[in-house]
OpenMM code with the backbone's topology and positions (N, CA, C; nanometers):
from openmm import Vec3, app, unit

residues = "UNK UNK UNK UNK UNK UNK UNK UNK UNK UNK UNK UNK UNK UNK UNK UNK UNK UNK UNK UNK UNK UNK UNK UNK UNK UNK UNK UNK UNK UNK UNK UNK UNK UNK UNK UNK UNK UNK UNK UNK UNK UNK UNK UNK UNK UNK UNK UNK UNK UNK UNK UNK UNK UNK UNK UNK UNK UNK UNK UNK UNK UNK UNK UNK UNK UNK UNK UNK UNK UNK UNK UNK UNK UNK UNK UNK UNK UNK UNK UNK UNK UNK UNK UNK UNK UNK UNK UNK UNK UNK UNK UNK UNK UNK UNK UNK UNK UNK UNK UNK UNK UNK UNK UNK UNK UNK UNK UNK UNK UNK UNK UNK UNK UNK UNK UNK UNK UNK UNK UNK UNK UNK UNK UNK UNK UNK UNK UNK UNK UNK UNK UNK UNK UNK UNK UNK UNK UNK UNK UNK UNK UNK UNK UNK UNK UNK UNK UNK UNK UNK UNK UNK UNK UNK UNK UNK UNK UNK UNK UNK UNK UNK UNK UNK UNK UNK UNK UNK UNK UNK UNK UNK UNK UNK UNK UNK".split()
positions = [
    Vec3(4.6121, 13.6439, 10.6245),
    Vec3(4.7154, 13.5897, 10.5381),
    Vec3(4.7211, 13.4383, 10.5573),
    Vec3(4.7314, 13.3874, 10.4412),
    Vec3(4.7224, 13.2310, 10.4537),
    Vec3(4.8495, 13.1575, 10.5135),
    Vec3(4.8548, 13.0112, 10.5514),
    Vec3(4.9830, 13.0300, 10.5993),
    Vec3(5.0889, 12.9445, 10.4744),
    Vec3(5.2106, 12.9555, 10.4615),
    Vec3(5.2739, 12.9032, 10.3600),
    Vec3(5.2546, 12.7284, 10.3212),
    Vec3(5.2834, 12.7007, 10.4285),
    Vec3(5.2803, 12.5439, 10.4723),
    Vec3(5.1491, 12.4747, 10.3872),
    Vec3(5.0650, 12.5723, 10.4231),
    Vec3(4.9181, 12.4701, 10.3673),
    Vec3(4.8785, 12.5310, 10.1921),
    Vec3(4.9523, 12.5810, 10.1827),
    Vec3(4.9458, 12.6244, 10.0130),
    Vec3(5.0203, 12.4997, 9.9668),
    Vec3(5.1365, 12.4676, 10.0261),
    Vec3(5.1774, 12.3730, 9.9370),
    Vec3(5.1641, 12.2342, 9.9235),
    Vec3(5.1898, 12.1924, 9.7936),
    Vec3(5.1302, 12.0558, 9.7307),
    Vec3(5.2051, 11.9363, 9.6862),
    Vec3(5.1830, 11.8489, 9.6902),
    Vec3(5.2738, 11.7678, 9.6310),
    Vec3(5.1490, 11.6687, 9.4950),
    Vec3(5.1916, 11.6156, 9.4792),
    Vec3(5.1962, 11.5051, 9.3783),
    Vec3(5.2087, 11.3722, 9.3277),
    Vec3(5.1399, 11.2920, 9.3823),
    Vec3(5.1756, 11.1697, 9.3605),
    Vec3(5.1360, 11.0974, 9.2048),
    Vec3(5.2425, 11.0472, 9.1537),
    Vec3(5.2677, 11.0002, 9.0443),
    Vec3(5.2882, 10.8405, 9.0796),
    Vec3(5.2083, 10.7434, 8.9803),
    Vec3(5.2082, 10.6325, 9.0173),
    Vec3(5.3114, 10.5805, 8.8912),
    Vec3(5.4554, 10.5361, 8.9011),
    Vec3(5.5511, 10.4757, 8.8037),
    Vec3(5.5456, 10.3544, 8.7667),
    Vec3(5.4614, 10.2675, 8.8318),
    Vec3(5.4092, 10.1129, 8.7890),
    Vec3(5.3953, 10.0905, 8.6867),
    Vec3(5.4623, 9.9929, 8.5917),
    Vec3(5.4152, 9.9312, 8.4536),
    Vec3(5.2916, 9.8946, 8.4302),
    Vec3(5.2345, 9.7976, 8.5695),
    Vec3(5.1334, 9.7169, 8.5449),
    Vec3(5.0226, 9.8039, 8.6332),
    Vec3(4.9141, 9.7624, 8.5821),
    Vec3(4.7697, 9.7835, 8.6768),
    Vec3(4.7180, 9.7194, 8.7650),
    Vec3(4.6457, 9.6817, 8.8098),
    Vec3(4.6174, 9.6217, 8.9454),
    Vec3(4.5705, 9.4676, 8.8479),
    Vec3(4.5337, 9.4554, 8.7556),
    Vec3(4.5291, 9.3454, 8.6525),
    Vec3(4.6072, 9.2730, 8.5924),
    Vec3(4.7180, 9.3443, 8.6376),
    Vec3(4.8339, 9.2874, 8.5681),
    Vec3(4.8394, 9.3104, 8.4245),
    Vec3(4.8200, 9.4477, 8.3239),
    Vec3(4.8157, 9.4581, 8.1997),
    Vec3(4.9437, 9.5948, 8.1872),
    Vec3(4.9449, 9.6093, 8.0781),
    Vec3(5.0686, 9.7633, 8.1323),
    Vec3(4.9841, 9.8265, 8.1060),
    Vec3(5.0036, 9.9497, 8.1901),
    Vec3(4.9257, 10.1112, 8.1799),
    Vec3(4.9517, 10.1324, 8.0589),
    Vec3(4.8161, 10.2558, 7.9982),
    Vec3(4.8568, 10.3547, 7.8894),
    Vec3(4.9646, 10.4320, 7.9349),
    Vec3(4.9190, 10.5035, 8.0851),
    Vec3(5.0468, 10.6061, 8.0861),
    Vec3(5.2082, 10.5507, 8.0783),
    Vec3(5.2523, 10.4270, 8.1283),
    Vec3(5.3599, 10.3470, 8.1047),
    Vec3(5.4583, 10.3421, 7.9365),
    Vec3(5.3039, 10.2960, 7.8538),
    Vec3(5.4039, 10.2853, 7.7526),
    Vec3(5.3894, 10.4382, 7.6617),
    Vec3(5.3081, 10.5693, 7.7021),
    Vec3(5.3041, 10.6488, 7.6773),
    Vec3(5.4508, 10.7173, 7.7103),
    Vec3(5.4496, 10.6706, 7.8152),
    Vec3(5.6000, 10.7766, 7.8987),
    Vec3(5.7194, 10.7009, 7.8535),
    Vec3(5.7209, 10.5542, 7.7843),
    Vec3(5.8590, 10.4759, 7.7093),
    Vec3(5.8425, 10.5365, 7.5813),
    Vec3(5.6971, 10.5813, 7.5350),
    Vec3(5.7399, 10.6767, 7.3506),
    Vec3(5.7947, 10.7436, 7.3900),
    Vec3(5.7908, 10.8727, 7.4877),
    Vec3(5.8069, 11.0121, 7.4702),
    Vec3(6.0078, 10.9783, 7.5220),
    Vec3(5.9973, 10.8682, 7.6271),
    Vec3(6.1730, 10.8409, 7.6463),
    Vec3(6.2151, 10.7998, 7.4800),
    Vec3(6.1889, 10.7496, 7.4656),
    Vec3(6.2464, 10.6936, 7.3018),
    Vec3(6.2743, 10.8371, 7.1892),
    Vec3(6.1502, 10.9190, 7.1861),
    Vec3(6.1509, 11.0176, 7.0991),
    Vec3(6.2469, 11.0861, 7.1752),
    Vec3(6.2631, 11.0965, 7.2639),
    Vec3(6.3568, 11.2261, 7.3239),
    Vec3(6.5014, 11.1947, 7.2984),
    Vec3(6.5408, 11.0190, 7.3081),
    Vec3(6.6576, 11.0148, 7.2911),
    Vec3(6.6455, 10.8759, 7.2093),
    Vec3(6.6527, 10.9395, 7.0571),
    Vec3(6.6319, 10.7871, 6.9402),
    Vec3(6.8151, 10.7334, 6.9456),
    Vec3(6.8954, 10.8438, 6.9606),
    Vec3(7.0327, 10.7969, 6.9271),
    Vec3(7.0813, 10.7120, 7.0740),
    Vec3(7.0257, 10.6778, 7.1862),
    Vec3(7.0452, 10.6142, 7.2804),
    Vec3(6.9729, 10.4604, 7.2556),
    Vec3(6.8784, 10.4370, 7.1324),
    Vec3(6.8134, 10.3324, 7.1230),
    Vec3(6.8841, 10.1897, 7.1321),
    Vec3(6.9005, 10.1185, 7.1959),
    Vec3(6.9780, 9.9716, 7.1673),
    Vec3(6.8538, 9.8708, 7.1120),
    Vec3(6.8897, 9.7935, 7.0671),
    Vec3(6.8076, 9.6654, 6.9750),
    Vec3(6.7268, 9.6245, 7.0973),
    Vec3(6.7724, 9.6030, 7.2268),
    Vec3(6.6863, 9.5599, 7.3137),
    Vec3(6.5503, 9.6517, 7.3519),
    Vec3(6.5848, 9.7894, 7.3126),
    Vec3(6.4831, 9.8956, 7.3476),
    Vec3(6.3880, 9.8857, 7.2366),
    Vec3(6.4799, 9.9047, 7.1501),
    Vec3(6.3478, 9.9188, 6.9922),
    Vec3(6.2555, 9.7950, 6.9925),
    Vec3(6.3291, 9.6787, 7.0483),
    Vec3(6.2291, 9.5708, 7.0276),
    Vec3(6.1281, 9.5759, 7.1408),
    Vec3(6.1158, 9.6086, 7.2340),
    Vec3(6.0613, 9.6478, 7.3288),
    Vec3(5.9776, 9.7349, 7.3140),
    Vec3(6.0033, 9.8771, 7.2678),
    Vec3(5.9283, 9.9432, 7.1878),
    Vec3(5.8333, 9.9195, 7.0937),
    Vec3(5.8345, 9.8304, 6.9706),
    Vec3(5.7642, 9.8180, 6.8500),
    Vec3(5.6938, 9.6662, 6.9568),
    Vec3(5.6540, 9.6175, 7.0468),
    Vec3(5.6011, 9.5137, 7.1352),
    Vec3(5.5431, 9.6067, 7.1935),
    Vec3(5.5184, 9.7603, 7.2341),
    Vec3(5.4366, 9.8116, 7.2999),
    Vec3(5.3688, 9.8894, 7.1816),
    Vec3(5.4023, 9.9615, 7.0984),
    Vec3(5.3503, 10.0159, 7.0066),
    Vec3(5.2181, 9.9218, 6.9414),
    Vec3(5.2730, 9.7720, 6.9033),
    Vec3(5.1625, 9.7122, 6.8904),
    Vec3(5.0630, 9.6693, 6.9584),
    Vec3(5.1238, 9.6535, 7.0574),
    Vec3(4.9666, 9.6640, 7.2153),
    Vec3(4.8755, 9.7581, 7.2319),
    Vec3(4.9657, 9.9017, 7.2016),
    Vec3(4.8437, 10.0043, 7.2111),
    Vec3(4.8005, 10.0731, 7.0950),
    Vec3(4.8396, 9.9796, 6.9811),
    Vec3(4.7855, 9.9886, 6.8367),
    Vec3(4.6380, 9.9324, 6.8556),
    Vec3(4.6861, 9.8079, 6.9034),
    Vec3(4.5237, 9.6863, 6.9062),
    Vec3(4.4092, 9.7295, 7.0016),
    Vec3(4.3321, 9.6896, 7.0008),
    Vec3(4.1648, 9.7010, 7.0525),
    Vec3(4.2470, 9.6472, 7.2126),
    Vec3(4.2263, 9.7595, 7.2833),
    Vec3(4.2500, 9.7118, 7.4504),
    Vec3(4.1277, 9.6386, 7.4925),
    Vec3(4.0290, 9.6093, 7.4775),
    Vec3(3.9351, 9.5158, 7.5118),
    Vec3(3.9461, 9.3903, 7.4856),
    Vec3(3.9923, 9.3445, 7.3586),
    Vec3(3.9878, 9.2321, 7.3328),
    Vec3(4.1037, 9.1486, 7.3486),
    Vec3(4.2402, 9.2172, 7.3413),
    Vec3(4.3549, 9.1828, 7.3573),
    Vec3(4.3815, 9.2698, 7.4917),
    Vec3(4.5191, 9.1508, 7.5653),
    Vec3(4.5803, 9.1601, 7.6711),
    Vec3(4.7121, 9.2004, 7.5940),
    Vec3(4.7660, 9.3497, 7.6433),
    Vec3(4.9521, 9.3251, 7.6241),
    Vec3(5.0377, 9.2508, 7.6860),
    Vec3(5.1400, 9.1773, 7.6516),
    Vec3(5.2175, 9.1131, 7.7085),
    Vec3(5.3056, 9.2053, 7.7766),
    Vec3(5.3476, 9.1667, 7.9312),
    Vec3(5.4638, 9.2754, 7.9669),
    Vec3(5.5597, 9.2428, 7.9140),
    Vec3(5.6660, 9.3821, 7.9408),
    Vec3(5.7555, 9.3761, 7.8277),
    Vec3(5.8936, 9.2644, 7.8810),
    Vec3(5.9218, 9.2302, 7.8487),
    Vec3(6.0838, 9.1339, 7.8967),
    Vec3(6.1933, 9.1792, 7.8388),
    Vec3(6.2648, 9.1784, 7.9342),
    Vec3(6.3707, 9.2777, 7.9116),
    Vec3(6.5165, 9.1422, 7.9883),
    Vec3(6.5384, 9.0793, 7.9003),
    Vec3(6.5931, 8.9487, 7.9105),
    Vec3(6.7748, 8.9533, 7.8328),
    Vec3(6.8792, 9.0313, 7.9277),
    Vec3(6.9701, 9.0940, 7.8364),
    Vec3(7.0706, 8.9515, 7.8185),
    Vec3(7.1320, 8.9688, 7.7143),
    Vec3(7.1941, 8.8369, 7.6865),
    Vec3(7.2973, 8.7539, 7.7700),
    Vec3(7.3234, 8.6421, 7.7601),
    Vec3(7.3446, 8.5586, 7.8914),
    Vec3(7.5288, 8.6510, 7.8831),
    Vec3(7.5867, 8.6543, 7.8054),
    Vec3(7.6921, 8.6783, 7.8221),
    Vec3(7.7018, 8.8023, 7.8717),
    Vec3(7.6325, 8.8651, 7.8913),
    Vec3(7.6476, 9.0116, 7.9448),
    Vec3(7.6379, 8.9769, 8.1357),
    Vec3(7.5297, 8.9454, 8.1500),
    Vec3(7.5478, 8.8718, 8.3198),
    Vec3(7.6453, 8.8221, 8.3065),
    Vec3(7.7132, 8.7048, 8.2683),
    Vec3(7.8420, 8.6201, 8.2829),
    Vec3(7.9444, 8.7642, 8.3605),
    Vec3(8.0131, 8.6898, 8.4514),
    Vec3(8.1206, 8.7475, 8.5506),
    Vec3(8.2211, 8.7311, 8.4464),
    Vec3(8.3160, 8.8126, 8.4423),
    Vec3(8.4599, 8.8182, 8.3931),
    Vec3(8.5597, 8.7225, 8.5192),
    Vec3(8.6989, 8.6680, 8.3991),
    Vec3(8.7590, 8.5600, 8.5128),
    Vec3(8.8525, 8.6802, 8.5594),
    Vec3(8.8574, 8.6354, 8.6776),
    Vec3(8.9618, 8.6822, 8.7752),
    Vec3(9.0955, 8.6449, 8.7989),
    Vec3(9.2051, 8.7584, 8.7878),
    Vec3(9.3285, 8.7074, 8.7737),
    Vec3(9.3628, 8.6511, 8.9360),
    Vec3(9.3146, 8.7828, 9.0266),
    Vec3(9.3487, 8.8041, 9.1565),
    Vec3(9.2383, 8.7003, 9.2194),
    Vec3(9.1744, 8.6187, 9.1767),
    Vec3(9.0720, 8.5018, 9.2434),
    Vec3(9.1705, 8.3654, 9.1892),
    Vec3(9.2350, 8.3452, 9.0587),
    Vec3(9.3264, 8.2982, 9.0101),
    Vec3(9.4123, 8.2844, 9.0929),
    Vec3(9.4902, 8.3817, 9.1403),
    Vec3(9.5915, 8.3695, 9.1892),
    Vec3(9.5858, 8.3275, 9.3295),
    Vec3(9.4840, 8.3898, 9.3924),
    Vec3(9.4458, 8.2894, 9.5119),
    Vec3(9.4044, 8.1791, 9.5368),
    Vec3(9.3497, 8.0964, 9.4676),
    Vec3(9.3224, 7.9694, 9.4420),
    Vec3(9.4473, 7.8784, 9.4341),
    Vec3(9.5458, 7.9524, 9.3255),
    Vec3(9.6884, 7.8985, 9.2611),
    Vec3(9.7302, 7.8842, 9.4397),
    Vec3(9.8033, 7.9949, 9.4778),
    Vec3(9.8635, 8.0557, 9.5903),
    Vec3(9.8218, 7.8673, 9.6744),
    Vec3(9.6551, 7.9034, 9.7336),
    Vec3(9.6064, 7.8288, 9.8844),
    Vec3(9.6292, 7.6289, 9.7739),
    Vec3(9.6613, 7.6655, 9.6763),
    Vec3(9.6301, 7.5394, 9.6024),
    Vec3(9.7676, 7.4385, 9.6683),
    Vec3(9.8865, 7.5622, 9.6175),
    Vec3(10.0277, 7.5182, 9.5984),
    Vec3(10.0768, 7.4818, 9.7596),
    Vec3(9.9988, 7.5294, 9.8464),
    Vec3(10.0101, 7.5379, 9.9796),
    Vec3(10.0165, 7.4046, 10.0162),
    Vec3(9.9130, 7.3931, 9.9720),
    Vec3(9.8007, 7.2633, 10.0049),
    Vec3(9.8767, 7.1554, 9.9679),
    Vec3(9.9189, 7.1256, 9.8395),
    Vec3(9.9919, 7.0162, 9.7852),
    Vec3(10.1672, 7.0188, 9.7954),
    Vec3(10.1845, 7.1351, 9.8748),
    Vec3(10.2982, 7.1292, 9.9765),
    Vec3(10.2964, 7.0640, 10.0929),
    Vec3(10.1863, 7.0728, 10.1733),
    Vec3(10.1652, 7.0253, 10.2852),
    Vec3(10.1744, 6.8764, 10.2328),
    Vec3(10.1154, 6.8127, 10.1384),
    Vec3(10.0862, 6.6376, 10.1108),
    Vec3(10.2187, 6.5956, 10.0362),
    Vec3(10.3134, 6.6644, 10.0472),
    Vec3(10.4358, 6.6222, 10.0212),
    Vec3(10.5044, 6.6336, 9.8877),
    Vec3(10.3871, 6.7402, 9.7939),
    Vec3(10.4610, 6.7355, 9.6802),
    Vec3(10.5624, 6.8014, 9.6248),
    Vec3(10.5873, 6.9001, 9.6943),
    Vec3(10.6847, 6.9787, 9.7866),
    Vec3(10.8199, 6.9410, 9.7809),
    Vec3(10.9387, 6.8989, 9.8163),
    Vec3(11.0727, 6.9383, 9.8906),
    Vec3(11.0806, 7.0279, 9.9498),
    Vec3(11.0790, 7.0067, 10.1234),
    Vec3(11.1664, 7.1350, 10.1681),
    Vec3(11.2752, 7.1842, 10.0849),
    Vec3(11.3084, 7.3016, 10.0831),
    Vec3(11.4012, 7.3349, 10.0371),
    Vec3(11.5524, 7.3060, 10.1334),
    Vec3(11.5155, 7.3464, 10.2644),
    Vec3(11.6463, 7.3144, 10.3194),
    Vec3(11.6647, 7.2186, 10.3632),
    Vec3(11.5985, 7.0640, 10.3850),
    Vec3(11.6266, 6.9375, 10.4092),
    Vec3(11.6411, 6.8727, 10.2741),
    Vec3(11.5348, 6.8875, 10.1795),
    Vec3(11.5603, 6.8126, 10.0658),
    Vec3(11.3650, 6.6962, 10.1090),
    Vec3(11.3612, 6.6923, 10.2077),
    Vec3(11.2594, 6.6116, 10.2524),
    Vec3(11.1795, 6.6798, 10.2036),
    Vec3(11.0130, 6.5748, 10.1577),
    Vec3(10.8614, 6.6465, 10.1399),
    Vec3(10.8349, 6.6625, 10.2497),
    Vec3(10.7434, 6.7737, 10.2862),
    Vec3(10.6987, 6.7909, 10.4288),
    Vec3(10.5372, 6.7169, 10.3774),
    Vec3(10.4605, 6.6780, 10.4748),
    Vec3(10.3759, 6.5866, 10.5000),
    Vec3(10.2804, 6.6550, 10.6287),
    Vec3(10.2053, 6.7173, 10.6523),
    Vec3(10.0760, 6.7753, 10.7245),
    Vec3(9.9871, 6.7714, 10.6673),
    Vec3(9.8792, 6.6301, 10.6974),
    Vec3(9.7651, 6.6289, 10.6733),
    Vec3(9.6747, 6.7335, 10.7433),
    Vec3(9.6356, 6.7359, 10.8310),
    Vec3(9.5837, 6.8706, 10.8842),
    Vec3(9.5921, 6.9261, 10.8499),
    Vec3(9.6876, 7.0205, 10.8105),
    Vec3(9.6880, 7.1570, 10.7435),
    Vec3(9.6678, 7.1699, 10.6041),
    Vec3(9.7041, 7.0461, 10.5525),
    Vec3(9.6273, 7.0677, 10.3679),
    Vec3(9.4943, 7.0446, 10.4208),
    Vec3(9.4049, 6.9517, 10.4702),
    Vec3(9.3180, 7.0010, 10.5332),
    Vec3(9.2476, 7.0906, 10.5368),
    Vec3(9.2913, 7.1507, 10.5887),
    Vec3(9.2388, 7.2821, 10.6192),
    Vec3(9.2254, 7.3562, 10.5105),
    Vec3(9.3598, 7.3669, 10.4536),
    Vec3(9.3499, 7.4805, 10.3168),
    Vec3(9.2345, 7.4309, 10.1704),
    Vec3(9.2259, 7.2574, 10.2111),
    Vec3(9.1207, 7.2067, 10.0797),
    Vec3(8.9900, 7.2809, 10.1602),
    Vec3(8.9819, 7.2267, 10.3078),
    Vec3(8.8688, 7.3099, 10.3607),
    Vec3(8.8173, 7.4469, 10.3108),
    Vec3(8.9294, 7.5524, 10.2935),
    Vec3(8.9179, 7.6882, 10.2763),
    Vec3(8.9069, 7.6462, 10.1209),
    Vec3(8.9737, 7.5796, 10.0674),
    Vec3(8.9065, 7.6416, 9.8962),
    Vec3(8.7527, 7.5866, 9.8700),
    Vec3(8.6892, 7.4658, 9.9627),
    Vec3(8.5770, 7.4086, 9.9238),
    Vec3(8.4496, 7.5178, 9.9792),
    Vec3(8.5102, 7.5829, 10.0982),
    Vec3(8.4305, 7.7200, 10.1599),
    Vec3(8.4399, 7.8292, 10.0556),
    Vec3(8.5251, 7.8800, 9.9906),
    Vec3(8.5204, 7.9460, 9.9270),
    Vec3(8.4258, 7.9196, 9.7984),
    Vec3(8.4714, 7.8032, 9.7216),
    Vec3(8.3496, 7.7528, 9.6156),
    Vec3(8.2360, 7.7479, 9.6607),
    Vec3(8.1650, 7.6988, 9.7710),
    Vec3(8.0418, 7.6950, 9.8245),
    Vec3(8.0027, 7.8825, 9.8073),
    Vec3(8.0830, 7.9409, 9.8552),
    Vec3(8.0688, 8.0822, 9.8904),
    Vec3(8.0380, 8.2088, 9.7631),
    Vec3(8.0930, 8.1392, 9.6609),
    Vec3(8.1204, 8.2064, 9.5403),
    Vec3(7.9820, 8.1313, 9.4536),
    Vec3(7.9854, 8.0044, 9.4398),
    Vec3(7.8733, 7.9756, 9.4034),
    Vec3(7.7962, 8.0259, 9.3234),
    Vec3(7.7793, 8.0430, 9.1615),
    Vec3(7.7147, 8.0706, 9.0860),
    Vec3(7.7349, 8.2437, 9.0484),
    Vec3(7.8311, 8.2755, 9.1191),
    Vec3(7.8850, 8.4255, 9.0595),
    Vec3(8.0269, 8.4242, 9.0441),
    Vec3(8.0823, 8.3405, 8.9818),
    Vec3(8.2272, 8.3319, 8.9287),
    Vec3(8.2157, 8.2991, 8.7646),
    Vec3(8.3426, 8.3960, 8.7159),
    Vec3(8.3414, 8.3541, 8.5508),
    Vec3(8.3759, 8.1690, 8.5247),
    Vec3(8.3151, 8.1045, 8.4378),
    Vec3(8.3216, 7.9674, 8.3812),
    Vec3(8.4605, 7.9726, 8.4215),
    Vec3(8.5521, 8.0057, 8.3439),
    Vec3(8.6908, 7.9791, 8.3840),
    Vec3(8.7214, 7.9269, 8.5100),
    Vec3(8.7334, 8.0647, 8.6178),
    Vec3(8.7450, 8.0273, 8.7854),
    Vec3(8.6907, 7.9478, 8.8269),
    Vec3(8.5419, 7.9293, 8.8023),
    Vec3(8.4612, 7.7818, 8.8770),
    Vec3(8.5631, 7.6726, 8.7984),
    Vec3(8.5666, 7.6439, 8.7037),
    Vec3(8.6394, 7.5287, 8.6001),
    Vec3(8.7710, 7.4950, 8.6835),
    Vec3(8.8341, 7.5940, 8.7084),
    Vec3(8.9874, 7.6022, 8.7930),
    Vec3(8.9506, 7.5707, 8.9584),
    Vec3(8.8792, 7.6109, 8.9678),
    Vec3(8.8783, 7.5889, 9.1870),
    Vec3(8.8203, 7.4201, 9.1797),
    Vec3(8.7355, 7.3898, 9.0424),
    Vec3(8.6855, 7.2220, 9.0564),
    Vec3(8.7986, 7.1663, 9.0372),
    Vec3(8.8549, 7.1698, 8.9126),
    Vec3(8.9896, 7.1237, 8.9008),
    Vec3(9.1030, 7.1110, 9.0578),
    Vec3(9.1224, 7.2333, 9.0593),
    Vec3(9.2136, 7.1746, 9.2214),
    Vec3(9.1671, 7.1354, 9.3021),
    Vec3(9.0192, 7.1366, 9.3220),
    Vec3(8.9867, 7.0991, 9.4734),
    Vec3(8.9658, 6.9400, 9.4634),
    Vec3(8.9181, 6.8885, 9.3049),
    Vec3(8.8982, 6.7745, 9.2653),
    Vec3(9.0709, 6.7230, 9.2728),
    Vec3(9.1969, 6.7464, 9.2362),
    Vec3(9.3016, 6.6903, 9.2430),
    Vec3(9.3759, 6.7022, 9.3998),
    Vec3(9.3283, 6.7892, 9.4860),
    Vec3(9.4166, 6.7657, 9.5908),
    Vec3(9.3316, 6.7113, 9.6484),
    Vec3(9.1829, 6.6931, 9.6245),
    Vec3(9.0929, 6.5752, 9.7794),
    Vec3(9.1360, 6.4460, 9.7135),
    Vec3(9.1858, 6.4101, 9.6041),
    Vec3(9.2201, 6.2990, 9.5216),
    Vec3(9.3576, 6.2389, 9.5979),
    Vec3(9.4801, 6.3675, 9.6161),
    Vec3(9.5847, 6.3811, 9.7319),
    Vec3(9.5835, 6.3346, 9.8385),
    Vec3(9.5282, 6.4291, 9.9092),
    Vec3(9.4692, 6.3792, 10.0065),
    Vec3(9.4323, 6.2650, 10.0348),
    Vec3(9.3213, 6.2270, 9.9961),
    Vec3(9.2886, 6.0672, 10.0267),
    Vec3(9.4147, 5.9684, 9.9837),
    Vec3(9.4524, 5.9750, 9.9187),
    Vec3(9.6282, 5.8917, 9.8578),
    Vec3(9.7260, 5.8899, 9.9680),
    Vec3(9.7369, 6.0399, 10.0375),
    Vec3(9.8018, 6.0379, 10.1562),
    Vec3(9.7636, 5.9843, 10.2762),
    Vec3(9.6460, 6.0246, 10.2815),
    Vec3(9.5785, 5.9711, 10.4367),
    Vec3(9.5239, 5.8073, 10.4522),
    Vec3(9.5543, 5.7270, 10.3081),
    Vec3(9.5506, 5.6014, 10.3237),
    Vec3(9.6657, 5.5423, 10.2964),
    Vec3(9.7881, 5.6207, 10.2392),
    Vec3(9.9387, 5.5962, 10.2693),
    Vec3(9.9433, 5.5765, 10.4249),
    Vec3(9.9129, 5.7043, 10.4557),
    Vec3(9.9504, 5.6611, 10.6057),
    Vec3(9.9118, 5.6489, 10.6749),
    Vec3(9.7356, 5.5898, 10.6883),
    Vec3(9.7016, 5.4811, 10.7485),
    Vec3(9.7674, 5.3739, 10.7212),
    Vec3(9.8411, 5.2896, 10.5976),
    Vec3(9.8643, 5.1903, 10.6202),
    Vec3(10.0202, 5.1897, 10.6658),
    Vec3(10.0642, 5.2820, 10.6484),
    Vec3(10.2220, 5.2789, 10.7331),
    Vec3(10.2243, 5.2754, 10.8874),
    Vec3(10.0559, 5.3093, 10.9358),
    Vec3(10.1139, 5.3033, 11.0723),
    Vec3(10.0857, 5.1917, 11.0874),
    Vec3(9.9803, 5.1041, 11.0611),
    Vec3(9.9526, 4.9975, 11.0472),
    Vec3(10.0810, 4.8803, 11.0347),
    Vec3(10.1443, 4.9165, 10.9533),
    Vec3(10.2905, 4.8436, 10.8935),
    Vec3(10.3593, 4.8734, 11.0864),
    Vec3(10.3638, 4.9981, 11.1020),
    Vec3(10.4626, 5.0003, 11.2074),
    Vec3(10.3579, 4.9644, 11.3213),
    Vec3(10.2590, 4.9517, 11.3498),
    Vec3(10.1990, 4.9020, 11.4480),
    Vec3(10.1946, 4.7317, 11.4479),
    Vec3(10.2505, 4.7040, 11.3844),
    Vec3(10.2599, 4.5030, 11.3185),
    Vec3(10.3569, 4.5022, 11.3997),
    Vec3(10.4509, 4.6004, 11.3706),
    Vec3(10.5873, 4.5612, 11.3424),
    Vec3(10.6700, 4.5263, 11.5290),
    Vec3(10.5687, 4.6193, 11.6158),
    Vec3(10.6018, 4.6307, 11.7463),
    Vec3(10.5006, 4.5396, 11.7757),
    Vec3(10.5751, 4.4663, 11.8389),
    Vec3(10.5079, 4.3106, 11.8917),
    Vec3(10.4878, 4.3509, 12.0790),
] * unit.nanometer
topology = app.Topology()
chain = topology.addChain("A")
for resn in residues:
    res = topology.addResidue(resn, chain)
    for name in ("N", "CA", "C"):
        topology.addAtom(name, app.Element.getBySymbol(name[0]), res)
């Protein structure tokens, strides 16, 4: 009796578009007709065109002509990220922080701006880490909004931190 193990078989199927030439296989665009015929009501404009670009490749004389591979290039707005309310609102949130700290602020219970360079600082720090971080996967909007604040409070900032460099300056005159 034979033993089970060595009866059985497997199959290797090679799913590669291209050939070792870099041209597309027959079996490739053979196996995109038979997907197409099986499901025509799933067709999108990007498929059919894709389709009738292989149909004519393996219409033509494979000797003399090269097929082009296929590109499958979906429209820019479809990649584009959607804007974020909750990336919005954190930006808003570490923004308002920030330009609390540089005095634009009133405490509420003195009536005084509070004034911590350091710590707006820090928080322009955290939104410029965050933009670095996000970097080319945020909707137009959000990038548009984090440049915007980070461009008006380092603008702050520097306004403050050469305010008061020159106030200490003033009070360092002033003590003889």
């Amino acid at each position: 009796m034979a033993d089970p193990k060595h009866d059985e078989s497997f199959k290797v199927i090679d799913r590669r578009l291209f050939n070792t030439e870099g041209e597309i296989r027959d079996e490739a665009i053979r196996e995109e007709r038979r997907k197409q015929e099986t499901e025509p009501a799933a067709a999108t404009p990007l498929n059919s065109s894709l389709s009738a670009a292989q149909k004519k490749d393996a219409g033509s004389s494979k000797a003399s002509q090269k097929p082009e591979p296929p590109r499958e290039t979906p429209p820019a707005e479809a990649n584009s990220p959607k804007p974020s309310r909750g990336l919005q609102m954190l930006i808003n949130f570490v923004a308002q922080n920030a330009a609390m700290l540089l005095g634009a602020y009133p405490d509420p219970r003195s009536g005084q701006p509070i004034v911590d360079l350091e710590g707006a600082r820090e928080l322009i720090d955290m939104l410029d880490g965050l933009r670095e971080t996000t970097r080319g996967n945020l909707a137009a909007e959000d990038d548009r909004l984090l440049l915007d604040v980070l461009g008006s409070l380092k603008l702050s900032y520097m306004e403050m931190t050469k305010a008061a460099a020159k106030a200490m300056q003033e009070k360092a005159k002033a003590r003889p």
